[in-house]
mmCIF file of the N, C-alpha and C atoms, coordinates in Angstrom:
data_MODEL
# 
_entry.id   MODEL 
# 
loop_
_atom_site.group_PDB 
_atom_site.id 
_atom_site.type_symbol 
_atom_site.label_atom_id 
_atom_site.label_alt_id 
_atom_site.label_comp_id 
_atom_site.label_asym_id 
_atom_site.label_entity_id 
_atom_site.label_seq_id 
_atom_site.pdbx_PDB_ins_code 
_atom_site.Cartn_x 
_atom_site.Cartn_y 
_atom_site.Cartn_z 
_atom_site.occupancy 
_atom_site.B_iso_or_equiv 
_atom_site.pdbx_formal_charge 
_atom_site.auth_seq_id 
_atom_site.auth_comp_id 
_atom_site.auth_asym_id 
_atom_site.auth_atom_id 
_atom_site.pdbx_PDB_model_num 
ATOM 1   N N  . UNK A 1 1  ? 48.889  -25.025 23.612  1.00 0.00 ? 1  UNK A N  1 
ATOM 2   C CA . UNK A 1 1  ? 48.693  -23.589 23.519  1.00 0.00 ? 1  UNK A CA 1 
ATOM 3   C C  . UNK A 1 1  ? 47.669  -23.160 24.584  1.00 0.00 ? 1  UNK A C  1 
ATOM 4   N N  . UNK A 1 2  ? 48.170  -21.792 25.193  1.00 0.00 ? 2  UNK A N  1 
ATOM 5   C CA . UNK A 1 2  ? 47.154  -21.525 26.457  1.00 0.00 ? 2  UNK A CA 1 
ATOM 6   C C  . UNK A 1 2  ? 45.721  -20.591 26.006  1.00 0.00 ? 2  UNK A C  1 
ATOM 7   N N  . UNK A 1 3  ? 44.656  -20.755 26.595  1.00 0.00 ? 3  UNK A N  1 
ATOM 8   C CA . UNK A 1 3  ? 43.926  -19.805 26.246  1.00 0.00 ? 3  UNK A CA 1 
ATOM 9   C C  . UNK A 1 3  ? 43.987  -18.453 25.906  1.00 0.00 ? 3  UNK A C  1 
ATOM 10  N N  . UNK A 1 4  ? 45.047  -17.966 26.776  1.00 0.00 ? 4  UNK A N  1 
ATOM 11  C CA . UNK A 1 4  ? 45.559  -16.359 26.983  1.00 0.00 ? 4  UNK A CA 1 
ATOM 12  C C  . UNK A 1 4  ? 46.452  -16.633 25.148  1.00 0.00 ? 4  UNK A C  1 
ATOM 13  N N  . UNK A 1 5  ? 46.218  -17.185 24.814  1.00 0.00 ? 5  UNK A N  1 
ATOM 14  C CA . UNK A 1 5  ? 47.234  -17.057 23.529  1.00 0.00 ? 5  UNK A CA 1 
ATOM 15  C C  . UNK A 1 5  ? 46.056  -16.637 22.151  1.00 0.00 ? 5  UNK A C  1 
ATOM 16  N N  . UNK A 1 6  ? 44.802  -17.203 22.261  1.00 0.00 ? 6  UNK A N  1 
ATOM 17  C CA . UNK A 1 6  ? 43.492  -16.610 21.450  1.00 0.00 ? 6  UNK A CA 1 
ATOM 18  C C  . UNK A 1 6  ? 42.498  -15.497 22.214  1.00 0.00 ? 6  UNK A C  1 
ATOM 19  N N  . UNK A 1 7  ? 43.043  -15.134 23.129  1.00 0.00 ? 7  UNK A N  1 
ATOM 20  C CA . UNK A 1 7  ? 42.444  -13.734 23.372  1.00 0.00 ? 7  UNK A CA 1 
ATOM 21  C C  . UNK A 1 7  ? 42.564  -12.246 22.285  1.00 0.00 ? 7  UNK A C  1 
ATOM 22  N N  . UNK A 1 8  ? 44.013  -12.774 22.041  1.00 0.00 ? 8  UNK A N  1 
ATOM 23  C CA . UNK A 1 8  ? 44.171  -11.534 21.433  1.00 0.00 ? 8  UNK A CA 1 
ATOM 24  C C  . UNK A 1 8  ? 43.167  -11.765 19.443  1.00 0.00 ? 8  UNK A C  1 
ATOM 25  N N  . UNK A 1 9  ? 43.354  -12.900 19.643  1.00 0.00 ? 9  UNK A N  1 
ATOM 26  C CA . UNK A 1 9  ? 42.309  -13.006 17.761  1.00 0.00 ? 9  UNK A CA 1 
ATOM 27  C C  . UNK A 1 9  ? 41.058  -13.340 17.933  1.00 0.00 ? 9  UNK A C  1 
ATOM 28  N N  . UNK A 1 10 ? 40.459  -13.500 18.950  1.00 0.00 ? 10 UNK A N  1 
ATOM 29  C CA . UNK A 1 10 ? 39.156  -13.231 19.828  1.00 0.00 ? 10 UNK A CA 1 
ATOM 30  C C  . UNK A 1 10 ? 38.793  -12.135 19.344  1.00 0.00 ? 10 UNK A C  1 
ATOM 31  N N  . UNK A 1 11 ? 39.606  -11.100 20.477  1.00 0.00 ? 11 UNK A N  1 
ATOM 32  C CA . UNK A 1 11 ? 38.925  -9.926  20.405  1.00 0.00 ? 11 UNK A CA 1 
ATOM 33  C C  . UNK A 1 11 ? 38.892  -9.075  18.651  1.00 0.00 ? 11 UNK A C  1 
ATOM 34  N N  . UNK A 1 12 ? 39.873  -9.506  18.040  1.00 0.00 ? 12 UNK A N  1 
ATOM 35  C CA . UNK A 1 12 ? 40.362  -8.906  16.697  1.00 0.00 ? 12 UNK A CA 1 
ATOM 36  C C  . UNK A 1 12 ? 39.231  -9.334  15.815  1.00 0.00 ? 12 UNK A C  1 
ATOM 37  N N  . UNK A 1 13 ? 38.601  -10.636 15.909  1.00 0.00 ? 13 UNK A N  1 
ATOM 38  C CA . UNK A 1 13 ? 37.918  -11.055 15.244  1.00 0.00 ? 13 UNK A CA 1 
ATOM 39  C C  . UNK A 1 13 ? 36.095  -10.547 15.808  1.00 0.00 ? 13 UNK A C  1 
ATOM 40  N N  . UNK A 1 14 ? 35.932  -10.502 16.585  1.00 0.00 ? 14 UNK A N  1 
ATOM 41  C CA . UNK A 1 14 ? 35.056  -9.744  17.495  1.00 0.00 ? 14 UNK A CA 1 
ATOM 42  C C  . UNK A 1 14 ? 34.687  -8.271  16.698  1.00 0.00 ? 14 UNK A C  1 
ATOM 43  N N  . UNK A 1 15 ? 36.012  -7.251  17.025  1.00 0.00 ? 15 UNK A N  1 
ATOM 44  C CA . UNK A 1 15 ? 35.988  -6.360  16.383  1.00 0.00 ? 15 UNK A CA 1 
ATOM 45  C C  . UNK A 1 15 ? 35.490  -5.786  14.860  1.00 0.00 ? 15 UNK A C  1 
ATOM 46  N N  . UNK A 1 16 ? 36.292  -6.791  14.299  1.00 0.00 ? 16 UNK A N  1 
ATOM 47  C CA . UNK A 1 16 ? 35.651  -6.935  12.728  1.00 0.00 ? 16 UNK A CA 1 
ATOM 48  C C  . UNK A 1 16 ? 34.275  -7.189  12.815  1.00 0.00 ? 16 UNK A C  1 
ATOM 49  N N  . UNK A 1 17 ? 33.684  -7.868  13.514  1.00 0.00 ? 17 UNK A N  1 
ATOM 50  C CA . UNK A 1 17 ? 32.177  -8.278  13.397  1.00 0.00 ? 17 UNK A CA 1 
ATOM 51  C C  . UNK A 1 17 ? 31.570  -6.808  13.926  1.00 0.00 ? 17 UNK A C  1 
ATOM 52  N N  . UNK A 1 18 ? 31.967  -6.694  14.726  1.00 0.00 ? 18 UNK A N  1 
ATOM 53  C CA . UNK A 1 18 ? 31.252  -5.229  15.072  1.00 0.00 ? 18 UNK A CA 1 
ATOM 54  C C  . UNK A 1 18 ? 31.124  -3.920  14.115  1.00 0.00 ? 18 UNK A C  1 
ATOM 55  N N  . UNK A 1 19 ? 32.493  -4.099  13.375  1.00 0.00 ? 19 UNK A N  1 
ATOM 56  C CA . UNK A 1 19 ? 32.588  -3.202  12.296  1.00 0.00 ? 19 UNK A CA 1 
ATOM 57  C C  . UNK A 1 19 ? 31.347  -3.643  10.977  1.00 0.00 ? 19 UNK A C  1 
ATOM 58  N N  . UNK A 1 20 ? 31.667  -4.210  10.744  1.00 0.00 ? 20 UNK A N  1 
ATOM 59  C CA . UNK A 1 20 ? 30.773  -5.110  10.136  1.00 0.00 ? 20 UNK A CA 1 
ATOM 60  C C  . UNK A 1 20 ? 29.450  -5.025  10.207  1.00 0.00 ? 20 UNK A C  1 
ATOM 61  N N  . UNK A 1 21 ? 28.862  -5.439  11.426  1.00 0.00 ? 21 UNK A N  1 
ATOM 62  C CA . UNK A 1 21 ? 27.216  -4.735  11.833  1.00 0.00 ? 21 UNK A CA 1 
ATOM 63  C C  . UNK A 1 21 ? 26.976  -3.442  11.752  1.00 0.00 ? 21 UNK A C  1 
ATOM 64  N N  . UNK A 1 22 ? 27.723  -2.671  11.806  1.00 0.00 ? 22 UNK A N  1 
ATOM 65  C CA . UNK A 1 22 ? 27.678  -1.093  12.422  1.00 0.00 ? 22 UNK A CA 1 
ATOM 66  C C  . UNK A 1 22 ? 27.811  -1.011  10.676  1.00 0.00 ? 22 UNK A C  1 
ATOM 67  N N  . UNK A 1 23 ? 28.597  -1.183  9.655   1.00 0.00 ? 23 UNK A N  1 
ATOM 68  C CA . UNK A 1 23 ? 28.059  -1.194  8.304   1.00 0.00 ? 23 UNK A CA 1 
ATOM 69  C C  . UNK A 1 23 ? 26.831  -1.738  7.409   1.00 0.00 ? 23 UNK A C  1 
ATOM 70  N N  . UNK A 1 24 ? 26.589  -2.719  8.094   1.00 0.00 ? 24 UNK A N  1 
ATOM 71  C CA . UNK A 1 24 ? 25.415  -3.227  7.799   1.00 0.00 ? 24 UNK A CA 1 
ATOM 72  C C  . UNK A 1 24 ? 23.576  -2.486  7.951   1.00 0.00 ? 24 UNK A C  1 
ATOM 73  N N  . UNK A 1 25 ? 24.398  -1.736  9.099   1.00 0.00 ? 25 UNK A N  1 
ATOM 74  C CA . UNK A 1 25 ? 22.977  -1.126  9.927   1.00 0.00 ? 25 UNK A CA 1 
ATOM 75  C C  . UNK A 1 25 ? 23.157  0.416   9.075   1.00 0.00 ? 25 UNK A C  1 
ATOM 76  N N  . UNK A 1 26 ? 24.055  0.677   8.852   1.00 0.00 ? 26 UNK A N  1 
ATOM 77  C CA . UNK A 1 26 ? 24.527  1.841   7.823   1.00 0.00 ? 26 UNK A CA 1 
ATOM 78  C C  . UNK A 1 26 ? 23.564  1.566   6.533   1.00 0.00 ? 26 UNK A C  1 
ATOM 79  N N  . UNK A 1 27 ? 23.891  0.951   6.038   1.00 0.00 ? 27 UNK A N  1 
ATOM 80  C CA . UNK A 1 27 ? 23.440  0.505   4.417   1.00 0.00 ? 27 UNK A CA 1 
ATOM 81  C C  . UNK A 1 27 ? 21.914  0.203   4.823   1.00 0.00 ? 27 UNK A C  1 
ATOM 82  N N  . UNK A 1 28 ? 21.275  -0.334  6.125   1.00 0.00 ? 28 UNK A N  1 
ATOM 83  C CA . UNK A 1 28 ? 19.922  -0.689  6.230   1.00 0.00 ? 28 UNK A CA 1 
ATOM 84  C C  . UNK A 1 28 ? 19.338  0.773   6.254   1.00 0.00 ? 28 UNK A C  1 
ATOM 85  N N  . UNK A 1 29 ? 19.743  1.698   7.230   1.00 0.00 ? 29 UNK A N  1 
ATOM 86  C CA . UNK A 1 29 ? 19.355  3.439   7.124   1.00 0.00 ? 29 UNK A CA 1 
ATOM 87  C C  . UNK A 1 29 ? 19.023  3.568   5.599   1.00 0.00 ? 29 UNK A C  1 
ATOM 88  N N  . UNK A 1 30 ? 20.239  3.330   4.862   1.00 0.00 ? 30 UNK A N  1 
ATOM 89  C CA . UNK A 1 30 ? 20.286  4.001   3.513   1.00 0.00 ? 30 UNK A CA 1 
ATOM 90  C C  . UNK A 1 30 ? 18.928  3.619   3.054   1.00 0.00 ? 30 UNK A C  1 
ATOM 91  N N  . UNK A 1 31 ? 18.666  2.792   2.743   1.00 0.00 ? 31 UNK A N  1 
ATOM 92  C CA . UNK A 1 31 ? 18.329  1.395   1.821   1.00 0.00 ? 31 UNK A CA 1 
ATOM 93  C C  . UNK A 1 31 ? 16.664  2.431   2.754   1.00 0.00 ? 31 UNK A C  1 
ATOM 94  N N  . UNK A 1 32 ? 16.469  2.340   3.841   1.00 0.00 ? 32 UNK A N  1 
ATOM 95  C CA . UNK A 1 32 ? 15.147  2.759   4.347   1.00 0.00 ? 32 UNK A CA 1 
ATOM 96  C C  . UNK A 1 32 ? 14.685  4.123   3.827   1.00 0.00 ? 32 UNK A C  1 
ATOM 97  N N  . UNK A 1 33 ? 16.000  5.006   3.962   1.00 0.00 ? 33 UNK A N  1 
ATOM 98  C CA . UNK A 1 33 ? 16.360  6.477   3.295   1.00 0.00 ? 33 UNK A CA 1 
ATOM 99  C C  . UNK A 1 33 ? 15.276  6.700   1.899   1.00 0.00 ? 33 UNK A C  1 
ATOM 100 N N  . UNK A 1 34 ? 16.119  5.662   0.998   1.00 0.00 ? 34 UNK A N  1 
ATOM 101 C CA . UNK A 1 34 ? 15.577  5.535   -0.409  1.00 0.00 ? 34 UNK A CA 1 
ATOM 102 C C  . UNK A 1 34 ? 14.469  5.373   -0.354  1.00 0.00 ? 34 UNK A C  1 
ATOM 103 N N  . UNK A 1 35 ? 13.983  4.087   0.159   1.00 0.00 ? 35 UNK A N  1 
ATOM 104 C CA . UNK A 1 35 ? 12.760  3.821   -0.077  1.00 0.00 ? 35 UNK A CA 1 
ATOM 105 C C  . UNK A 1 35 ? 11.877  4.817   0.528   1.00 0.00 ? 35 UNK A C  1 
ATOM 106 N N  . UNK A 1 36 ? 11.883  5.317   1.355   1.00 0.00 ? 36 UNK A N  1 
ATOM 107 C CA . UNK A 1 36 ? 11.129  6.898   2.025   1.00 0.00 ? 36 UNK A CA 1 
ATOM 108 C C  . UNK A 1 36 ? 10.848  8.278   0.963   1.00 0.00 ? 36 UNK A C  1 
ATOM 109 N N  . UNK A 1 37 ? 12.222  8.149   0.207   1.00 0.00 ? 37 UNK A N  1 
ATOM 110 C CA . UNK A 1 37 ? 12.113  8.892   -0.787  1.00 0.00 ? 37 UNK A CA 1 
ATOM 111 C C  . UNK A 1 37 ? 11.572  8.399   -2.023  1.00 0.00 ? 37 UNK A C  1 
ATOM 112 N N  . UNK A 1 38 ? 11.332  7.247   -2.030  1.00 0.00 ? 38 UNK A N  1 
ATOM 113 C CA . UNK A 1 38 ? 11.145  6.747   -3.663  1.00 0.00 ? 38 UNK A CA 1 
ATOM 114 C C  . UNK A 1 38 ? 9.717   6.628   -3.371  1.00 0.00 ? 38 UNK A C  1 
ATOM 115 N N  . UNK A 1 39 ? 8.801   6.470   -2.003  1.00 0.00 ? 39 UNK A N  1 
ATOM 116 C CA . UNK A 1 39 ? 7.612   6.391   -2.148  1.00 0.00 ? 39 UNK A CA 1 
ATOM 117 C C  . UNK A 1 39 ? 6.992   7.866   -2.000  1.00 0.00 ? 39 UNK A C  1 
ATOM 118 N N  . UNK A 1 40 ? 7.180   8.811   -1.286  1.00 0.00 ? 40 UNK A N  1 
ATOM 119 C CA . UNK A 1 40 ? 7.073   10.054  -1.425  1.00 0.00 ? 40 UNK A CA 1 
ATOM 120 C C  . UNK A 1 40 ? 7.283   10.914  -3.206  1.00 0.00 ? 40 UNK A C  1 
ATOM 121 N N  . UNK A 1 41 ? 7.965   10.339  -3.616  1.00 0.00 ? 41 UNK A N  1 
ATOM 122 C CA . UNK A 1 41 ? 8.548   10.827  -5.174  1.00 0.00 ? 41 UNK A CA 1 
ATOM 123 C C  . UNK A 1 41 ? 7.123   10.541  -5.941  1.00 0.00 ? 41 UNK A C  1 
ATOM 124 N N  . UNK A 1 42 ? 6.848   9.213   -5.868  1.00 0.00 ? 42 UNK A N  1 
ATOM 125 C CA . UNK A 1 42 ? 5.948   8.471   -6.684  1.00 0.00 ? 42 UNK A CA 1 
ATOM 126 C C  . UNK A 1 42 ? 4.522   9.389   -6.578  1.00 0.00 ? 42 UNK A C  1 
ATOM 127 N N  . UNK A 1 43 ? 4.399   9.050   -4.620  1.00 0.00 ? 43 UNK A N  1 
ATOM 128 C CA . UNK A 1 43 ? 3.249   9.728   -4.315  1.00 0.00 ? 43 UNK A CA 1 
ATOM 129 C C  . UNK A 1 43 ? 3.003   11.072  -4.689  1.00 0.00 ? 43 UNK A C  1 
ATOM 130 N N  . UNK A 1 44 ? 3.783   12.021  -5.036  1.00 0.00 ? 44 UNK A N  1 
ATOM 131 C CA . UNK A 1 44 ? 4.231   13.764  -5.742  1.00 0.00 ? 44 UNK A CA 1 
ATOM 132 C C  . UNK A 1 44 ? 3.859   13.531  -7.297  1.00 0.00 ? 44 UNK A C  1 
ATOM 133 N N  . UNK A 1 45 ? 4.544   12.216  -7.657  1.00 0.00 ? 45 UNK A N  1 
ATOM 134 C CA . UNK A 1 45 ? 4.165   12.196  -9.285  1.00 0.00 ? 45 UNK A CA 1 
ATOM 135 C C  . UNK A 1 45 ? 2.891   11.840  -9.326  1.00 0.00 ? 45 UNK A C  1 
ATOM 136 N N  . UNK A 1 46 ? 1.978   11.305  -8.714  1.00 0.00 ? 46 UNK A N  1 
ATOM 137 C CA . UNK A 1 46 ? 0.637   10.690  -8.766  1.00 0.00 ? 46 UNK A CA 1 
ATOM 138 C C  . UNK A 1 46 ? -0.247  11.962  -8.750  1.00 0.00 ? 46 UNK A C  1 
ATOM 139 N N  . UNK A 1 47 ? -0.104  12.871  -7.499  1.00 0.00 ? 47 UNK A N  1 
ATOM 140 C CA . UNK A 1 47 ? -0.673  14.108  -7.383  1.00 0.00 ? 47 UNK A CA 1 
ATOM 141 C C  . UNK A 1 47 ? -0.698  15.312  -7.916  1.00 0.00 ? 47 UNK A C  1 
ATOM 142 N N  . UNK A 1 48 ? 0.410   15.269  -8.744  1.00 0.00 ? 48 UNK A N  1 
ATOM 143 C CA . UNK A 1 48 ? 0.985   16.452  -9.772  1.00 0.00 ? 48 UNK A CA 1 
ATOM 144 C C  . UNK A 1 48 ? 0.334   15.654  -11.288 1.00 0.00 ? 48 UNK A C  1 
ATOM 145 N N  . UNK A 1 49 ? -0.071  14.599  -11.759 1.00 0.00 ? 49 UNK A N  1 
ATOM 146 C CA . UNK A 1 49 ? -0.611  13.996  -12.515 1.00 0.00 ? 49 UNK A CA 1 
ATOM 147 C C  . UNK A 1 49 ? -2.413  14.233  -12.371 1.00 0.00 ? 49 UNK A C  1 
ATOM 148 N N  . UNK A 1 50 ? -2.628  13.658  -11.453 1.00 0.00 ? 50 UNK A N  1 
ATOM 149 C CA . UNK A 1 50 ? -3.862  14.046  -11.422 1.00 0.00 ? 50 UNK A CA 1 
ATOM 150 C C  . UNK A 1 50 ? -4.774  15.286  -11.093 1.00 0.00 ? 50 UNK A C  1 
ATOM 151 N N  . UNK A 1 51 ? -3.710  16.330  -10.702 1.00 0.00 ? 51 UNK A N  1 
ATOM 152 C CA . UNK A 1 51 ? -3.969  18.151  -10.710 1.00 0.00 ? 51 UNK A CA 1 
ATOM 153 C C  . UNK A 1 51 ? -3.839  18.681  -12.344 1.00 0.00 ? 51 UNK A C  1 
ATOM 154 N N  . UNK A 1 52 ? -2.925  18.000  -12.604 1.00 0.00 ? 52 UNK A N  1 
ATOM 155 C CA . UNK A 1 52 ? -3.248  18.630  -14.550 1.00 0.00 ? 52 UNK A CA 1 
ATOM 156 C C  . UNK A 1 52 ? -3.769  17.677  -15.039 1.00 0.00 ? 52 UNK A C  1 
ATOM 157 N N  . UNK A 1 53 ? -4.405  16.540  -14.717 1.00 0.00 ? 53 UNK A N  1 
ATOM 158 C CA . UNK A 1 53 ? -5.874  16.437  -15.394 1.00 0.00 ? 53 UNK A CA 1 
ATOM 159 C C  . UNK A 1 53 ? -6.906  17.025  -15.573 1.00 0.00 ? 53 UNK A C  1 
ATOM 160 N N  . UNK A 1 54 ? -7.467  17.168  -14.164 1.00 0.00 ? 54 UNK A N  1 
ATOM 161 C CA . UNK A 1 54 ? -8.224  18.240  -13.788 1.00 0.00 ? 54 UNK A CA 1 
ATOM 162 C C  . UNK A 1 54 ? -7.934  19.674  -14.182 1.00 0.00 ? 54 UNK A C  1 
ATOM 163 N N  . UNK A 1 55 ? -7.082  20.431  -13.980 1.00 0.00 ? 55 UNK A N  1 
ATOM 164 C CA . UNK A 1 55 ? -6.373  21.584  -14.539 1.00 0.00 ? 55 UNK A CA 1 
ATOM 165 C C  . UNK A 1 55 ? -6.706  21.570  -16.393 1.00 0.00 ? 55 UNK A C  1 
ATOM 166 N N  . UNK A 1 56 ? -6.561  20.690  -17.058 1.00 0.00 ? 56 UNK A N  1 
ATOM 167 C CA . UNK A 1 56 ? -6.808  20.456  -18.269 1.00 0.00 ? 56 UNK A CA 1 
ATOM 168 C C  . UNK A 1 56 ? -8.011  20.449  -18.660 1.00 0.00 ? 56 UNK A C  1 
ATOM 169 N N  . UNK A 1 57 ? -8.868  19.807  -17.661 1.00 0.00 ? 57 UNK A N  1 
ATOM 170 C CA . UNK A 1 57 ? -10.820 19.801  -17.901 1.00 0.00 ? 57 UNK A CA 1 
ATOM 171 C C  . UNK A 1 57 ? -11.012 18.739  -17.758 1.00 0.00 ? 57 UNK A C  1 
ATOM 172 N N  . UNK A 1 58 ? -10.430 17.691  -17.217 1.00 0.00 ? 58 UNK A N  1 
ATOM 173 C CA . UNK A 1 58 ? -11.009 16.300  -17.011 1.00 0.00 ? 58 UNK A CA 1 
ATOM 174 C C  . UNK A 1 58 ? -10.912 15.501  -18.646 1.00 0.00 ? 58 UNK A C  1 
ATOM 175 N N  . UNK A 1 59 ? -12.129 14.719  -18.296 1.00 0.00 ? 59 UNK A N  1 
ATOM 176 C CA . UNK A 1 59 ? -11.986 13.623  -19.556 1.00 0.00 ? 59 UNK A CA 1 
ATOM 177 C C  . UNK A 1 59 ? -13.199 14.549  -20.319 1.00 0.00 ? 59 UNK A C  1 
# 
């Protein structure tokens, strides 16, 4: 069998990998997305917690 005969599942297989990364790097955005939001969320609940303490009169 000649080389010119795995060019074509080379590149096919190539392709998939590319698809593949380019999803991967998708889901890494996300995944960074969340966590951007989930520490910002926290940090809002921490500060909105400790304004109606104070707001309340302290201890």
């Amino acid at each position: 069998m000649a080389n010119e005969d795995y060019f074509p599942e080379i590149l096919q297989r190539l392709t998939r990998i590319e698809e593949n990364t380019k999803n991967l790097n998708d889901k890494v955005k996300d995944l960074e997305d969340d966590r951007k939001w989930l520490w910002r969320t926290t940090f809002g609940s921490i500060i909105v917690a400790v304004l109606g303490f104070f707001y309340r009169g302290g201890a």
